[in-house]
C-alpha positions as CSV (number, residue, x, y, z in Angstrom):
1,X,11.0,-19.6,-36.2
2,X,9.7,-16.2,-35.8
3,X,12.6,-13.7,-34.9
4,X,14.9,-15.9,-32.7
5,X,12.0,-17.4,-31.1
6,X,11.0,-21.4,-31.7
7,X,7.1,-21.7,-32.7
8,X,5.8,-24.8,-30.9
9,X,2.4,-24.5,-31.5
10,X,-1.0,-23.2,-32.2
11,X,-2.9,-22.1,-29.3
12,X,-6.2,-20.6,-30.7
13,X,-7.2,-18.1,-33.4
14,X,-9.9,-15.4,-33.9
15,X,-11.1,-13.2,-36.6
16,X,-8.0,-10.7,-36.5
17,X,-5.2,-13.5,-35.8
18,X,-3.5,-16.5,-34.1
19,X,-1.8,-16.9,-31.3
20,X,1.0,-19.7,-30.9
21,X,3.1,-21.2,-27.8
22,X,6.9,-19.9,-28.7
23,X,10.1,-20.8,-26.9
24,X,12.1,-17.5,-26.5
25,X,16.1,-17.6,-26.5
26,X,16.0,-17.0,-22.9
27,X,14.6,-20.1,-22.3
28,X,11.1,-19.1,-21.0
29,X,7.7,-20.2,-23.2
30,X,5.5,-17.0,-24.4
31,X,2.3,-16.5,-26.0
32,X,2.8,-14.9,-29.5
33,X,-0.2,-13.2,-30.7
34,X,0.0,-12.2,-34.6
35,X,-2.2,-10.3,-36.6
36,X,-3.6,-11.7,-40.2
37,X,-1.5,-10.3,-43.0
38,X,-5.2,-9.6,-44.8
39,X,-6.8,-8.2,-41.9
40,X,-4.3,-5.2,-42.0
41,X,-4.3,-4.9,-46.3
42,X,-8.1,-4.7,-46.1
43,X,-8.6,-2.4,-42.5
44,X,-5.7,-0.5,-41.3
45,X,-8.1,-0.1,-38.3
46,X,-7.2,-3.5,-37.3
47,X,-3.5,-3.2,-37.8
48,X,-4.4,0.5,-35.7
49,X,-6.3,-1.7,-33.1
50,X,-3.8,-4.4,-32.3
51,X,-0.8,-2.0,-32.0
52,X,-3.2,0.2,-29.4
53,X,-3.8,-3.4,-27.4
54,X,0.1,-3.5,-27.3
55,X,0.9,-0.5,-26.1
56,X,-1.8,-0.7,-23.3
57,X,-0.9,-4.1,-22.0
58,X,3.0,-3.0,-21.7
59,X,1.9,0.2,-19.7
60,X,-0.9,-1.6,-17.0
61,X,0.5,-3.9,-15.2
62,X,-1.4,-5.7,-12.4
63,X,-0.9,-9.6,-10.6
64,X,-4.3,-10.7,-12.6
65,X,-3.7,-9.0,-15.6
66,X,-2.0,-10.5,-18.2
67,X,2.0,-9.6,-19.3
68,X,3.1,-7.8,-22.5
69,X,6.8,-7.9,-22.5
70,X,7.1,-7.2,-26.3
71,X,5.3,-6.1,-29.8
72,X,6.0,-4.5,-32.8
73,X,6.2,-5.8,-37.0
74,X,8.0,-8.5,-38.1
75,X,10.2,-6.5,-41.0
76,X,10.9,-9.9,-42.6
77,X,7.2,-11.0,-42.8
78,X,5.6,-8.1,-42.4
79,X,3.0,-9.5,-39.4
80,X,2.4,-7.3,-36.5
81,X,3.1,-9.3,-32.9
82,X,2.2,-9.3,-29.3
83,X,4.5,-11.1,-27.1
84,X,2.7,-12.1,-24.0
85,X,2.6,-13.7,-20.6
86,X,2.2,-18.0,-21.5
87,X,-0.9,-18.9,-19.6
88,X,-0.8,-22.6,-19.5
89,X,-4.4,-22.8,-17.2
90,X,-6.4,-22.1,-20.2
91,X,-9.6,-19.9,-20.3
92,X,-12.6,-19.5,-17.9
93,X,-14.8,-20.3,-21.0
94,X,-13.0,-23.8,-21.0
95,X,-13.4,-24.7,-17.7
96,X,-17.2,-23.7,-17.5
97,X,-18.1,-26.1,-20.6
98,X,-15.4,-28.4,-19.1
99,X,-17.3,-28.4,-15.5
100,X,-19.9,-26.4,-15.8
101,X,-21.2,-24.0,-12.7
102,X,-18.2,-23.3,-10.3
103,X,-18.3,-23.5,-6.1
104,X,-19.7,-20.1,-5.0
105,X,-16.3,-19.7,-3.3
106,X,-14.3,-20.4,-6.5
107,X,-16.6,-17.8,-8.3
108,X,-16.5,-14.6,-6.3
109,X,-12.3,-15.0,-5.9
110,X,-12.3,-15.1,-9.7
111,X,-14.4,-12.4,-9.7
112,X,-13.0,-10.2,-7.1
113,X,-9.4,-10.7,-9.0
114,X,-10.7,-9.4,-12.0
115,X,-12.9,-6.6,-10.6
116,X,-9.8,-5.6,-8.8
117,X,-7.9,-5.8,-12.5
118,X,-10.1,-4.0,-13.9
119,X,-9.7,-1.3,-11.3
120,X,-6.0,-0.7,-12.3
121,X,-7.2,-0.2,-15.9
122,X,-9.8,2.0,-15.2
123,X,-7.6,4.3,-12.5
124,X,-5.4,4.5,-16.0
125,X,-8.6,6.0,-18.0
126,X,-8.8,2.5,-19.9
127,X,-12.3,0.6,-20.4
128,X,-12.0,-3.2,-21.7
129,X,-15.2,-3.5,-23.2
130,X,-14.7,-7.3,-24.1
131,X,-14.8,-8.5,-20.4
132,X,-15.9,-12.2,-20.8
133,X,-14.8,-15.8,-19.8
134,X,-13.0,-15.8,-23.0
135,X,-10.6,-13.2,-22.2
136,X,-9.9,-14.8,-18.4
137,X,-6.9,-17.3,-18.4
138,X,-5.3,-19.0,-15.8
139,X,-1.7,-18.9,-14.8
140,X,0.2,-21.9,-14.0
141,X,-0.5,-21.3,-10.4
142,X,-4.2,-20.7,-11.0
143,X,-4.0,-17.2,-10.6
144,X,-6.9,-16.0,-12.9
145,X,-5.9,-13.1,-15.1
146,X,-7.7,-10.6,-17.3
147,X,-6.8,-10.3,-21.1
148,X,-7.2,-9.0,-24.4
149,X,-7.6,-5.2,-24.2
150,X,-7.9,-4.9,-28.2
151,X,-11.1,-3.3,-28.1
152,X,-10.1,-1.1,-25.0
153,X,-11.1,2.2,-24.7
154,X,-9.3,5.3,-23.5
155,X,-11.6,7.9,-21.3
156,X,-8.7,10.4,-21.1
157,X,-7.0,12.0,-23.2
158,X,-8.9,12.0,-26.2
159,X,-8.0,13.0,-29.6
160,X,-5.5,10.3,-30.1
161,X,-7.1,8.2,-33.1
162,X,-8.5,5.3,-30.3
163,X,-11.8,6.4,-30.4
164,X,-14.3,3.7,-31.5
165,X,-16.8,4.5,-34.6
166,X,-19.9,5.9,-33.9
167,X,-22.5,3.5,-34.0
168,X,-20.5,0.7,-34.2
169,X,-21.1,-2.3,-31.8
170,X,-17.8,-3.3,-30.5
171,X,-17.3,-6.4,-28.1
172,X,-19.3,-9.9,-27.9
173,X,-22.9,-9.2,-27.3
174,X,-23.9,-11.9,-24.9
175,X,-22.2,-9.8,-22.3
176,X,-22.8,-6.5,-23.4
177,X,-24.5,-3.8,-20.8
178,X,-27.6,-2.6,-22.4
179,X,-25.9,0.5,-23.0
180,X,-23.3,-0.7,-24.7
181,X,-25.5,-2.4,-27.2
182,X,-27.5,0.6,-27.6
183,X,-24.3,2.7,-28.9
184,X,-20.4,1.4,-27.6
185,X,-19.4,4.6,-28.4
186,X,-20.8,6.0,-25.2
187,X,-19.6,4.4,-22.2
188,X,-18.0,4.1,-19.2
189,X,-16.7,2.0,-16.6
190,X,-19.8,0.4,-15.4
191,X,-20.2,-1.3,-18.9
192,X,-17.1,-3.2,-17.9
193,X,-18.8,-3.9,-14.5
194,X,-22.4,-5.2,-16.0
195,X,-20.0,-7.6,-18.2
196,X,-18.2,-9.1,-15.4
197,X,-21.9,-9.7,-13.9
198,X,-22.8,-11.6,-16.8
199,X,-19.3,-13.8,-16.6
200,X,-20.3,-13.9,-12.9
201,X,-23.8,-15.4,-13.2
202,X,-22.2,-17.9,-15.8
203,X,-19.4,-19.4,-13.1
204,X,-22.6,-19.2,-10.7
205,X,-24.9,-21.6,-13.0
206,X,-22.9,-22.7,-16.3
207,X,-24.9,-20.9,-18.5
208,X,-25.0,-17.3,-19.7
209,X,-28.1,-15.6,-18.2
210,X,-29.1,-14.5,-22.0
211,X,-28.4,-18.4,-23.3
212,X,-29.7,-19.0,-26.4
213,X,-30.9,-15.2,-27.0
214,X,-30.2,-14.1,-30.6
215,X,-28.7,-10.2,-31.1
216,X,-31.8,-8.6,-31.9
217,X,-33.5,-10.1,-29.1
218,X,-30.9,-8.8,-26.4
219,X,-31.1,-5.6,-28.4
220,X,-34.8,-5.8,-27.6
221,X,-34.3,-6.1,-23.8
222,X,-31.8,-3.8,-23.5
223,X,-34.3,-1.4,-25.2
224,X,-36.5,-2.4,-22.5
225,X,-34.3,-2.5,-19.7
226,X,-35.2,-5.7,-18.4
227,X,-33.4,-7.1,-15.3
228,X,-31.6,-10.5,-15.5
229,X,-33.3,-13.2,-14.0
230,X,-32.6,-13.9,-10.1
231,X,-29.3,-16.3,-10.1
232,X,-31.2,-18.5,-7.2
233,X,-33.3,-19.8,-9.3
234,X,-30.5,-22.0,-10.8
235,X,-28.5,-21.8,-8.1
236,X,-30.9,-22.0,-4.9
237,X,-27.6,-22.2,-2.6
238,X,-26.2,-18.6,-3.9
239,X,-26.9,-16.7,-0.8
240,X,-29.0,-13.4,-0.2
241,X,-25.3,-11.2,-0.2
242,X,-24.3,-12.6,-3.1
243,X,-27.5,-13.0,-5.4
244,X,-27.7,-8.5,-4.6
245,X,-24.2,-7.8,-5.3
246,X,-25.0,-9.8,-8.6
247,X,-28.0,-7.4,-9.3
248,X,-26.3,-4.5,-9.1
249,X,-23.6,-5.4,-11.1
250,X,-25.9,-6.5,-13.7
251,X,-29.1,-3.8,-13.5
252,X,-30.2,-2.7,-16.6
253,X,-29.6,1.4,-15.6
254,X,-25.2,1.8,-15.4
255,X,-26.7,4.9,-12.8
256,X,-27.6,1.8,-10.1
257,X,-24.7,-0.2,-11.0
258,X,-21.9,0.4,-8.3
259,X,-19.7,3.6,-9.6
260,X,-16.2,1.4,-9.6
261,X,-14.6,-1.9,-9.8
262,X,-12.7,-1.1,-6.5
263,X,-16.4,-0.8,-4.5
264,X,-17.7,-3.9,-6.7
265,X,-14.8,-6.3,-5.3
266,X,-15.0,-4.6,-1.6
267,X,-18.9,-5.7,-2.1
268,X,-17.9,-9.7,-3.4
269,X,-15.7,-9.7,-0.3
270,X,-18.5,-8.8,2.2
271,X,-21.2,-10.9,0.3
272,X,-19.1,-14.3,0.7
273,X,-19.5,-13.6,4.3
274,X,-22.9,-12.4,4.2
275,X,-21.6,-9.1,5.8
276,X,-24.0,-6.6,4.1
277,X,-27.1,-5.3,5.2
278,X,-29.7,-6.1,2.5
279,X,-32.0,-3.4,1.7
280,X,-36.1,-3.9,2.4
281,X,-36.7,-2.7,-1.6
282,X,-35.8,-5.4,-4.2
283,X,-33.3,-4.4,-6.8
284,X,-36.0,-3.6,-9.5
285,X,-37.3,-0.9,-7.1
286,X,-33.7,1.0,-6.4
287,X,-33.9,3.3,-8.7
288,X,-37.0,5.3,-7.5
289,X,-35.8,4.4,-4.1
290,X,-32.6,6.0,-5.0
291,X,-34.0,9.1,-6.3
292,X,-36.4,9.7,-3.3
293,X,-33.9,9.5,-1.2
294,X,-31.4,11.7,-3.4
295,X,-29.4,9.7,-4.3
296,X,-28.3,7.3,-1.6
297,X,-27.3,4.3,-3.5
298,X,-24.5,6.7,-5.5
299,X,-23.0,8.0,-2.2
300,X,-22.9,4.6,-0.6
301,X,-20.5,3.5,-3.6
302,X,-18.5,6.6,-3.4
303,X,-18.4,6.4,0.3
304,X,-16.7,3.2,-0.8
305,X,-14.7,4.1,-3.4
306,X,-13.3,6.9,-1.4
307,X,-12.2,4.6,1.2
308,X,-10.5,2.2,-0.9
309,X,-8.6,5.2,-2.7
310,X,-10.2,4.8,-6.0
């Protein structure tokens, strides 16, 4: 028992904590996320982090994010809690080593839901920073649904003990804008956006487009600024619309990345229908496009943004 909930199960654990399948007195199944006992004794930073993760959840609320209906500290065992939203569908990391690269179709919906997600958190001044298969579950009616905001970061307000250490790399590498890697103190929504890229190019071609890459070596290219490599050439049938949209999300500079997660879902949509007009310049060449032309790429995306209302 935990509280007047039945513990069923273990459904996965991490560094800070476990999380278990729990029948609640209503009747209804929940995911119960608790944090390690040792993890808050030796870091009240974590114990600060996970109760921050809490109350963020229970204020957003979004069809493709995931449900916080409760949290607090056990007073009988002294464990901090999350009570979540049960998503029975498992992760987006499970079915990518289950099945490896997804339809095209299946790819960009997943995608556009969780670029539309994050556009609710980041209206609400919040950046995820962890955006990875991982944290991408799937309801029981597939609905795909982003989770885990407990290395979120709040853009607004300020001053309110959430600010992240400076020089302290917080999230998972692999999918880390070059930015981010460089100093995660420092960012801002288009980090979220180059991550989502990454996840992207992974549903696209089963692997991660930085596979097998140790830390210091994707420190080196994001010191470099290289460009990921073109998602056709593992995936010849990605077409023109989509392979572009993935290059901005992804390009090494957040300035050519689009501005917001509204304008990068609006962009997935018209890609799976081949309904943008491709540029003559490859992406490598948009910066100095963009600044000859003063700045034409940034309008276009706020042109878009404004439209959407967002």
């Amino acid at each position: 028992m935990f509280g007047d909930c039945i513990v069923e199960r273990l459904l996965g654990k991490g560094g800070l904590g476990f999380v278990y399948l729990v029948h609640g007195s209503d009747g209804k199944r929940y995911a119960l996320k608790t944090l390690c006992t040792n993890a808050t004794e030796n870091s009240p930073e974590y114990k600060q982090r996970f109760a921050q993760e809490a109350n963020l959840m229970m204020t957003l609320r979004h069809r493709n994010l995931v449900r916080v209906y409760d949290a607090g500290e056990d007073a009988e065992r002294g464990i901090c809690y999350i009570m979540m939203e049960y998503m029975p569908g498992g992760t987006l990391k499970d079915r990518i080593i289950e099945h490896g690269a997804m339809s095209v179709s299946d790819a960009i919906s997943i995608a556009t839901q969780i670029a539309e997600a994050l556009a609710i958190a980041h209206f609400h001044g919040v950046i995820h920073r962890d955006v990875k298969p991982d944290n991408i579950l799937f309801a029981a009616d597939g609905t795909p649904k982003l989770s885990d905001l407990g290395v979120a970061k709040l853009i607004k307000g300020g001053g309110d003990g959430t600010e992240t250490m400076q020089g302290v790399i917080i999230g998972t590498p692999a999918y880390m804008a070059p930015e981010q890697i460089l100093d995660s103190s420092h960012i801002d929504e288009r980090a979220d956006i180059y991550s989502l890229g990454v996840a992207l190019y992974e549903m696209l071609t089963g692997k991660r487009p930085n596979h097998g890459s140790t830390v210091m070596g994707m420190l080196a290219k994001a010191v470099k600024g290289d460009p990921l490599p073109d998602v056709r050439t593992m995936r010849p049938e990605v077409s023109a619309s989509v392979a572009y949209v993935l290059s901005l999300m992804c390009a090494p500079k957040p300035e050519n990345r689009p501005i917001t997660s509204r304008a990068v879902a609006d962009l997935l949509v018209r890609a799976s229908v081949n309904g943008l007009i491709l540029p003559d310049d490859p992406p490598s060449h948009l910066a100095e496009r963009n600044k000859r032309k003063g700045g034409w790429l940034a309008k276009l995306f706020r042109r878009i943004a404004d439209k959407l209302g967002g």
